[in-house]
N, C-alpha and C positions, 0 to 999 in steps of 0.2 A: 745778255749780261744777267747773270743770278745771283740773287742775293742773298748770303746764308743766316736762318734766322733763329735764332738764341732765347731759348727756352728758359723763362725765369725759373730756379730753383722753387720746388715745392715744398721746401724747407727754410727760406727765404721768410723773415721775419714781417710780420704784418702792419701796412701802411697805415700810419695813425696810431697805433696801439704804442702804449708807454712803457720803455724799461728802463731796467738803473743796471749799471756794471758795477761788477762783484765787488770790486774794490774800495765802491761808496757808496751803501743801498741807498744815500739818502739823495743821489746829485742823478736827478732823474733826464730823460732822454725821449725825443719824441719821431719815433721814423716817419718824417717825410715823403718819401720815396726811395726808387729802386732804379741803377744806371747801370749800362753798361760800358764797362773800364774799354775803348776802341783800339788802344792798343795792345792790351792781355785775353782778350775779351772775357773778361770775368767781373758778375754781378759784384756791383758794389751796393750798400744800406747807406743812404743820405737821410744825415739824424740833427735835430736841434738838441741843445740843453737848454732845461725848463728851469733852471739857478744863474743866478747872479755870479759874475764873475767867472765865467768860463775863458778857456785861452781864445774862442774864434765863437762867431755867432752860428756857426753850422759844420758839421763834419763829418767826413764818408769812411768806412770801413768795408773791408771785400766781405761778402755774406759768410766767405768759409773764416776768415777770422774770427768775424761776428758769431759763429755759432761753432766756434773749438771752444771746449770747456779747460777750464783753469783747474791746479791743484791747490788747494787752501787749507793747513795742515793736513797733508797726508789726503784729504778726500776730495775728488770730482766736482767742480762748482760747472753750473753752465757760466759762460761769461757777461753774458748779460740776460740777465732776469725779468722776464714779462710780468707787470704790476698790473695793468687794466688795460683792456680796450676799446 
């Protein structure tokens, strides 16, 4: 029996380092960790919010979400933004 084994993206955003999504620089985000979805098998970013009143205490996003860029008048945003690490 072989097991087939799933190479983390080396584009894959970095564990512990903080961003904020374009849409609210100011409601920051702290990645967690890094899982594999076992039914798609695609990298998911497991992220907290570092603000008060978020909808859930923790939330996962697939890495290629996580790192498609948004259009924001007219120009190319990444979609979430690295602030420090």
């Amino acid at each position: 029996m072989s097991q087939e084994h799933f190479e983390i993206p080396g584009y894959a955003p970095q564990i512990g380092a903080i961003y904020a999504h374009y849409k609210n620089l100011d409601k920051e985000y702290r990645v967690t960790g890094l899982s594999l979805n076992s039914d798609s098998d695609e990298w998911h970013v497991e992220y907290i919010p570092l603000y008060e009143g978020a909808a859930a205490p923790k939330f996962n996003r697939s890495v290629s979400t996580w790192m498609n860029r948004a259009i924001v008048d007219g120009k190319e945003v990444e979609r979430y933004q690295l602030l420090r690490v």
